[in-house]
C-alpha positions as CSV (number, residue, x, y, z in Angstrom):
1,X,-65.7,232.4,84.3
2,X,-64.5,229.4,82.4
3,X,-61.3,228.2,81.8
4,X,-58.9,229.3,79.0
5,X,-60.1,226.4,76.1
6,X,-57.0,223.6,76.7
7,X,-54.0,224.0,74.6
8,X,-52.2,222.3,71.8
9,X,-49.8,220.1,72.7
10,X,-46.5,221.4,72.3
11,X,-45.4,218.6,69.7
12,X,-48.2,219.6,67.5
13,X,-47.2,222.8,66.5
14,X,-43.9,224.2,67.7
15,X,-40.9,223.7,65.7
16,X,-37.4,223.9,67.2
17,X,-35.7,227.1,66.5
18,X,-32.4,227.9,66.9
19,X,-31.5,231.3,68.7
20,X,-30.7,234.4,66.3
21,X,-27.6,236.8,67.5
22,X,-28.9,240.4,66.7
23,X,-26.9,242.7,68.2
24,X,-28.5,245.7,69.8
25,X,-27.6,249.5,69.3
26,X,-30.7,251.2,71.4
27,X,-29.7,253.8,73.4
28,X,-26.1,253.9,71.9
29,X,-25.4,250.5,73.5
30,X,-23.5,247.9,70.7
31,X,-22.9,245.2,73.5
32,X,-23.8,242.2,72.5
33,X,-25.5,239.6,75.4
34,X,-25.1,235.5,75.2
35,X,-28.1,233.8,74.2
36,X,-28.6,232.7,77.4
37,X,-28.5,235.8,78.8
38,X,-31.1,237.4,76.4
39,X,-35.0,237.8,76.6
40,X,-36.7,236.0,74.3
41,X,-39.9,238.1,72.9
42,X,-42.9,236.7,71.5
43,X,-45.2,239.3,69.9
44,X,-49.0,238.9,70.5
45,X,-51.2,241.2,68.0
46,X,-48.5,242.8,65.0
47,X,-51.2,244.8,63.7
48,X,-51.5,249.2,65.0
49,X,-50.0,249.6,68.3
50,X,-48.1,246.0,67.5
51,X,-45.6,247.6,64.9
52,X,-44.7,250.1,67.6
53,X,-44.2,248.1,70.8
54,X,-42.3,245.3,68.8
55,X,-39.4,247.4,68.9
56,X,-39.1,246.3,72.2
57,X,-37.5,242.7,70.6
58,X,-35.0,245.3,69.6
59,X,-33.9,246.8,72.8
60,X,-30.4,245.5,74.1
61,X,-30.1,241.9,76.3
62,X,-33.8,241.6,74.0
63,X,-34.6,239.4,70.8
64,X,-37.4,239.0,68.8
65,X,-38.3,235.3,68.7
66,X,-41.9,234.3,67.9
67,X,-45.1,236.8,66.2
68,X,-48.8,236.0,66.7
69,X,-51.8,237.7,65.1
70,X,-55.0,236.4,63.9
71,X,-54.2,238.0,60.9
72,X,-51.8,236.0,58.7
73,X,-51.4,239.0,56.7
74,X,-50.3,241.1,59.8
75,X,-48.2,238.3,60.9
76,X,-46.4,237.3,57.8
77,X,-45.3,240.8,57.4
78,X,-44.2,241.1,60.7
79,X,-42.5,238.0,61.6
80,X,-39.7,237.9,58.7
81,X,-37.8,234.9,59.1
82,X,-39.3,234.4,62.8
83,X,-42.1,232.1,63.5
84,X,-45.8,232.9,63.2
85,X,-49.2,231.7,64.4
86,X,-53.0,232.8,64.7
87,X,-53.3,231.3,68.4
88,X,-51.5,233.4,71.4
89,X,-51.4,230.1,73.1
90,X,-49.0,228.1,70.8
91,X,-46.8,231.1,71.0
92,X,-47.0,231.0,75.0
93,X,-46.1,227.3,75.4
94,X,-42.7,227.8,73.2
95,X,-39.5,227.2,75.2
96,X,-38.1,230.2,73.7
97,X,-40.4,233.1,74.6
98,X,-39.5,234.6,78.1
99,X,-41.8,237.8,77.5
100,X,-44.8,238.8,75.3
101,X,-45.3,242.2,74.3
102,X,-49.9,242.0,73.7
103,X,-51.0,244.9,71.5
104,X,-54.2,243.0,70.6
105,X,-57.7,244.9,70.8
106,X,-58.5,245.7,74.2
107,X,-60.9,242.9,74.8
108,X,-58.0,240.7,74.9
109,X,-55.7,242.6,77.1
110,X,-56.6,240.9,80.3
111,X,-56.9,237.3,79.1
112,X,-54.2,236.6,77.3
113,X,-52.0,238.8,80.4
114,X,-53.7,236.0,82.7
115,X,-52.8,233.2,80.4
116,X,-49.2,234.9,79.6
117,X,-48.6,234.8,83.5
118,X,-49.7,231.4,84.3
119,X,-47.4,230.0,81.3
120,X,-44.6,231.6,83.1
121,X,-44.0,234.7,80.8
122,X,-43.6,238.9,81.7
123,X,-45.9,241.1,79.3
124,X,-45.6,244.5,78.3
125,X,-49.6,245.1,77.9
126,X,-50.8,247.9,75.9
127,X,-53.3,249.9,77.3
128,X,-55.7,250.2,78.6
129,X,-55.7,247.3,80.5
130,X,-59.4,245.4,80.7
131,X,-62.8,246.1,80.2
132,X,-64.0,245.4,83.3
133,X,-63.2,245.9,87.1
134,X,-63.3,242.1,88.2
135,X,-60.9,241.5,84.8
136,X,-58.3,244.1,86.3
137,X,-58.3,242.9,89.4
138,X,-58.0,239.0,88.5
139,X,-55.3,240.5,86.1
140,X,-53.4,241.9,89.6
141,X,-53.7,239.1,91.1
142,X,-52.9,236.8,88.9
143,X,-49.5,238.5,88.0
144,X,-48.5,239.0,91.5
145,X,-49.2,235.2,92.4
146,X,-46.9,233.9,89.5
147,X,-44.2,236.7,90.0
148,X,-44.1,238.4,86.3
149,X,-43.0,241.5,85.1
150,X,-45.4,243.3,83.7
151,X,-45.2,247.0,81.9
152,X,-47.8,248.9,81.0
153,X,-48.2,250.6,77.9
154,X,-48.0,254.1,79.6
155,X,-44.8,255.3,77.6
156,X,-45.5,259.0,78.6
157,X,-43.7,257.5,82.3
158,X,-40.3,257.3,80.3
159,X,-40.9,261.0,79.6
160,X,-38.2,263.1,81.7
161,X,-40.6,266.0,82.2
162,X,-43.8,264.0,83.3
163,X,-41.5,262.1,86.0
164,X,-40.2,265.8,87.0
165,X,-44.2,267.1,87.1
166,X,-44.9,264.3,89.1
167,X,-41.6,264.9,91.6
168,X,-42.7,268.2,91.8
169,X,-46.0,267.6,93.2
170,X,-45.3,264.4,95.2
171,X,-42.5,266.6,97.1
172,X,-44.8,268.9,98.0
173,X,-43.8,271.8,96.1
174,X,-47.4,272.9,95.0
175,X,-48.4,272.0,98.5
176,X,-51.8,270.2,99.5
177,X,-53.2,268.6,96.2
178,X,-56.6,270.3,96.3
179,X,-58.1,269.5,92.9
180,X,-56.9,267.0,90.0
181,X,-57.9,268.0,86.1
182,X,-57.6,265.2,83.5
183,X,-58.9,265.6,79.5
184,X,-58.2,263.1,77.0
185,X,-58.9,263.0,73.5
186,X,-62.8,262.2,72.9
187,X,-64.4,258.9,71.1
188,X,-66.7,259.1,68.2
189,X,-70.0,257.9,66.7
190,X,-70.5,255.7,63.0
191,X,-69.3,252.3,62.1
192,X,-71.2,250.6,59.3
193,X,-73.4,247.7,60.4
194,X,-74.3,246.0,57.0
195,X,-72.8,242.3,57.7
196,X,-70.3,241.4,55.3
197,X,-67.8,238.6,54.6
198,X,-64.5,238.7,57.4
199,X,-61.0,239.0,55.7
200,X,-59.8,235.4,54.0
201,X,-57.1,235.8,56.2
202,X,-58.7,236.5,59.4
203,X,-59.8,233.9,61.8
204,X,-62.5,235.7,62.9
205,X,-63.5,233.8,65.8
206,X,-60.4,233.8,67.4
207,X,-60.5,237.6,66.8
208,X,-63.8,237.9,68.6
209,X,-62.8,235.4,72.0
210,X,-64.5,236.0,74.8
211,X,-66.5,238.8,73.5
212,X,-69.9,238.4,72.3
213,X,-70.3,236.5,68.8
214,X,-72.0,238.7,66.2
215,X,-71.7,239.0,62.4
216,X,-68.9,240.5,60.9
217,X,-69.4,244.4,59.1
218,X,-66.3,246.2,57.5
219,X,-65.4,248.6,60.7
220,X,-65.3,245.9,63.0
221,X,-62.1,244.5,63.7
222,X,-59.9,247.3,62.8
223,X,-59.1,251.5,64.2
224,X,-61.2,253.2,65.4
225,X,-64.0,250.4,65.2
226,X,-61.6,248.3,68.2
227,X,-61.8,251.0,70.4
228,X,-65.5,252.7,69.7
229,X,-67.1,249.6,69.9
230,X,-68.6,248.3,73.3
231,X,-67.7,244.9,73.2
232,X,-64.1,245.1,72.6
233,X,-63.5,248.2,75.3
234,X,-64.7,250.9,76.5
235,X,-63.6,253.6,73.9
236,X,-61.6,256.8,75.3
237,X,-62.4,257.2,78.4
238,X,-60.0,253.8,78.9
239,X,-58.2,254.2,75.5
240,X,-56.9,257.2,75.4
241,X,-57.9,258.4,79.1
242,X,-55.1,255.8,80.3
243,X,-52.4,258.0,79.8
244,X,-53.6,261.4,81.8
245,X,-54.7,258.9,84.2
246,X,-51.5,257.2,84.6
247,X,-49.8,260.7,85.2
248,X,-52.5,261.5,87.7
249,X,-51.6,258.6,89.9
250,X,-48.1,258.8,89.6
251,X,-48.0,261.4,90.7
252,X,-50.4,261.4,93.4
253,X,-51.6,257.8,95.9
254,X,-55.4,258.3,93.9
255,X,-56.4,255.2,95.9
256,X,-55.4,256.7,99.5
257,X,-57.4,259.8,99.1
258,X,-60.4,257.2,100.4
259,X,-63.7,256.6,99.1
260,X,-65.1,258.6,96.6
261,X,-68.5,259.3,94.4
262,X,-68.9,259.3,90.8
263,X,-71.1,261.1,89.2
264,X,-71.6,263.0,85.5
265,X,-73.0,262.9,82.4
266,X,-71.6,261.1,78.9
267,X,-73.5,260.2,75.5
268,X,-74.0,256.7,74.4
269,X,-74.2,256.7,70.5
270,X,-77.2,255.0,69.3
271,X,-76.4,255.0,65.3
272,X,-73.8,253.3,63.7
273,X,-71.6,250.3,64.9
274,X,-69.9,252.6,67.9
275,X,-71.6,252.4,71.1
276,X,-68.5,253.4,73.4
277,X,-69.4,256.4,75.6
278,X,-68.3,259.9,73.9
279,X,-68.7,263.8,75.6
280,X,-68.6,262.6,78.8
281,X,-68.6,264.8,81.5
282,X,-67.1,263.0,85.4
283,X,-66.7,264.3,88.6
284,X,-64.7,262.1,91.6
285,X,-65.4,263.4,95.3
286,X,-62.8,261.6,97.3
287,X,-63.2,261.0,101.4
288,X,-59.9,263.6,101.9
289,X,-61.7,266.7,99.7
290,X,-59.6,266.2,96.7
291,X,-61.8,266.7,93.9
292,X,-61.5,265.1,90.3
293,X,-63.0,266.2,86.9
294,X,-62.5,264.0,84.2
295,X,-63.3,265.4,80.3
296,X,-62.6,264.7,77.0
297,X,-60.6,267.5,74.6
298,X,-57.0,266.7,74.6
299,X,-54.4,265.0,76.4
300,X,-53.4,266.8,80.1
301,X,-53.3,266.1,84.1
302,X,-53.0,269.2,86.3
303,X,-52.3,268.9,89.8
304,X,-54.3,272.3,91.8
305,X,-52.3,272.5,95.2
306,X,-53.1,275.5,97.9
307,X,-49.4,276.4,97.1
308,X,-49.6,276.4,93.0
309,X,-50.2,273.8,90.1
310,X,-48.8,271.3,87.9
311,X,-50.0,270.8,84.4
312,X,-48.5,267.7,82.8
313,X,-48.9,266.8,78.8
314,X,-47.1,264.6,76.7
315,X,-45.5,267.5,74.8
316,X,-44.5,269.3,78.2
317,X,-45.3,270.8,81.2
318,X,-46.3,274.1,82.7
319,X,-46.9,275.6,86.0
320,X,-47.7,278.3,88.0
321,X,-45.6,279.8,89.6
322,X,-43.3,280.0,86.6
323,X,-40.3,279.3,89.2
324,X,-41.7,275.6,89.6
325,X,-40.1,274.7,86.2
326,X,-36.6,275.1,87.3
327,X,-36.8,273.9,90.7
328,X,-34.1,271.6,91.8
329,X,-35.7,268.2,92.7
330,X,-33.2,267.6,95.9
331,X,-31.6,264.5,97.7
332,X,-34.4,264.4,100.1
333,X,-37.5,265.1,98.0
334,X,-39.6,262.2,96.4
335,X,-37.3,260.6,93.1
336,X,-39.7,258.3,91.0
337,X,-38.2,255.6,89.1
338,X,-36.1,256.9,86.2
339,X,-36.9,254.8,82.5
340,X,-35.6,256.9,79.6
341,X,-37.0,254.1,77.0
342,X,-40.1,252.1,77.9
343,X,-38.9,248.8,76.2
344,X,-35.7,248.6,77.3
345,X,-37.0,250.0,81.2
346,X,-39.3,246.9,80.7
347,X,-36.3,243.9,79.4
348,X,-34.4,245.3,82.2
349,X,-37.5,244.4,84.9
350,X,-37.1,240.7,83.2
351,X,-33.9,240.1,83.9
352,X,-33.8,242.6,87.4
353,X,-36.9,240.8,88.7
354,X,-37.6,244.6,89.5
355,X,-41.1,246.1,88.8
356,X,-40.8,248.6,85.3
357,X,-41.6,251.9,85.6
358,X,-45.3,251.6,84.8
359,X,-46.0,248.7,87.0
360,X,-49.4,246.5,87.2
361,X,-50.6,248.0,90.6
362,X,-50.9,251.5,89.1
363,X,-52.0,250.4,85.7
364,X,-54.8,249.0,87.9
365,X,-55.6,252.0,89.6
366,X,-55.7,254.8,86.9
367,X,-57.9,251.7,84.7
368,X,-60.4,251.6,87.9
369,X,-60.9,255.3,87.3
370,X,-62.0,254.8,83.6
371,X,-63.8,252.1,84.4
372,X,-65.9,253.7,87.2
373,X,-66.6,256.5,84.7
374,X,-68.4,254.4,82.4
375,X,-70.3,252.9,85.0
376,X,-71.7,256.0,86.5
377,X,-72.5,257.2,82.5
378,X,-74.2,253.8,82.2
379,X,-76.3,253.5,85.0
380,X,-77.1,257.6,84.9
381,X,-76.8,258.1,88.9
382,X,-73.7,258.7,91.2
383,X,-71.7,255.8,92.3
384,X,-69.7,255.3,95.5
385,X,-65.9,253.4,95.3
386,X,-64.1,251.9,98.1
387,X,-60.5,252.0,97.2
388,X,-59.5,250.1,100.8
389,X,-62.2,247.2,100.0
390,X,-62.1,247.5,96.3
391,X,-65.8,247.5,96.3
392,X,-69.0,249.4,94.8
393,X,-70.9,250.3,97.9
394,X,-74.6,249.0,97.4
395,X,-76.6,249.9,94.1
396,X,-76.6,246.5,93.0
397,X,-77.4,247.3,89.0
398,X,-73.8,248.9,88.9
399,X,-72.4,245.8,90.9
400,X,-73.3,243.9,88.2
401,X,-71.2,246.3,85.9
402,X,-68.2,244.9,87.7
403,X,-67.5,241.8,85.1
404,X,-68.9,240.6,81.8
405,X,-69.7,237.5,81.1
406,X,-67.5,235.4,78.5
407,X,-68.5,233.4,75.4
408,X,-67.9,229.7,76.1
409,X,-65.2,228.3,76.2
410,X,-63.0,230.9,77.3
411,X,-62.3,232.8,80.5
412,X,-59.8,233.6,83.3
């Protein structure tokens, strides 16, 4: 892949800007931190999920600095009295930005993650994380070799009773995991595809990136076009599916349970603008037995041990037998990291140096599993997985499912 297109120089368009003391009141905390001492947050992509995650320039030792969205619109209402720009990288090359919250359409995640990185920044990223296997792993390696923080947008993790599900089953307390049940919600079909005129204030080809150019229609660039459409991601099964997934490996080692084979059924829509896979239908035999089915319907992860189950959801939790639900989680049984507030778990990691709760390893591992899925849809035969080598094992049409190309001049 090529390089990321060179930047602007830093005298042509950052302006100095002197610090603003907000003080913070999250989690009843009114202390206020020296400027020094506080994160600076730039905002990539202030549009959907954007409005949400900017709170985390809110969150105590944490200020809102910079805002970036191809948008101006988006931006202009955003930013306030704080700087704003169309271009991610101007925003990464100011002084002032320590950390980058990206809530951009999917097909950005993983690039601008990269970019964030090698400019020295942490990134809470929004899920899911990229659109292909080969981006995630880049995206891994990349953050590891620079040393960032990075969260991911998995806020289900700072949910008391998922971390207790997850205890319950990592300690052993529905004995040997057996069986794994995962539904999100499902995609859908539509989209017009008459071209039209983009937005006055959109720059529409820094919208598109590294994604394939094509004419502008009305459902394009926003919800649920961003995340139906083929080119910007691969609809639910990453979109939504990332947060059952995320429960299912924390709480089990998905990638220990050895080598496994996907195969099952999904439905590519071939009217309208949406082309993401929809109904799909998965099933994961790992090397160990565990078994995996993967289906679209709602939002749940149940763990199906010899000695009980599990079943996690962001509105709560159930089990069987009922007595799992008060169990004490003792001194000696497995504690997961403890985040009561996403953000603030994640400006904590910047200034710890301490991995966030919803750390880039696992982000990787539940993505691969959404990922995989739409291979094995695509290609219409089982697939086989190395989790040890990180590897398709032969069937070289699906190898070259691992990456996309990108439209010149970008890449990682």
């Amino acid at each position: 892949m090529s390089p990321l297109p060179d930047k602007p120089t830093r005298r042509e368009f950052v302006a100095a800007t002197a610090p603003l003391v907000v003080a913070s009141t999250v989690l009843g905390s009114k202390a206020k931190a020296a400027p020094s001492e506080r994160v600076g947050i730039g905002h990539i992509g202030c549009g959907g999920r954007g409005g949400a995650i900017n709170r985390v320039g809110g969150c105590r030792n944490a200020q809102s600095v910079a805002y970036c969205d191809p948008y101006k619109s988006r931006r202009d209402r955003a930013r306030g009295t704080k700087p704003g720009t169309a271009d991610f990288r101007e925003l990464l090359a100011r002084d002032d930005v320590d950390a980058v919250t990206v809530a951009t359409p999917d097909h950005w995640h993983v690039p601008i993650a990269v970019a964030a990185a090698k400019a020295g920044k942490d990134m809470y990223v929004e899920k899911p994380l990229g659109t292909c296997i080969t981006e995630d792993l880049i995206c891994r390696d990349t953050i590891r070799r620079y040393g960032r923080m990075f969260q991911y947008g998995t806020q289900q993790r700072s949910s008391r009773h998922c971390r207790f599900g997850c205890e319950l089953v990592r300690s052993g307390y529905i004995g040997e995991v057996k069986a794994i049940e995962v539904v999100a919600p499902n995609g859908g079909r539509g989209g017009s595809v008459t071209p039209c005129d983009p937005p006055a204030d959109l720059d529409y080809n820094l919208w598109i990136g590294p994604a394939p150019m094509v004419p502008y229609t009305r459902d394009r660039c926003k919800t649920p076009g961003t995340y139906f459409i083929y080119d910007y991601s691969i609809g639910f099964l990453g979109g939504w599916g990332a947060h059952p997934l995320d429960i299912m490996v924390w709480g089990y080692d998905i990638h220990k349970a050895g080598a496994c084979e996907v195969s099952g059924t999904g439905v590519i829509p071939d009217e309208g603008l949406y082309d993401a896979v929809i109904n799909w239908d998965l099933n994961f035999k790992f090397a160990n037995g565990l078994k995996l089915h993967f289906t679209p319907g709602g939002d749940f992860t149940k763990f199906i041990g010899t000695e009980g189950w599990v079943g996690i959801r962001r509105g709560g939790i159930d089990a069987h037998p009922k007595s799992l639900l008060k169990q004490r989680i003792g001194p000696n049984d497995v504690h997961l990291v403890e985040s009561r507030h996403h953000g603030q778990n994640f400006v904590d990691s910047c200034i710890s140096r301490k991995d966030p709760v919803s750390f880039i390893d696992d982000a990787v591992r539940s993505d691969l599993i959404s990922l995989l899925s739409d291979i094995a849809v695509r290609t219409g035969r089982p697939i086989r997985w190395d989790w040890e080598k990180e590897a398709l094992l032969g069937d070289p049409a699906a190898q070259r499912m691992l990456a996309r190309p990108y439209r010149a001049p970008w890449g990682l």
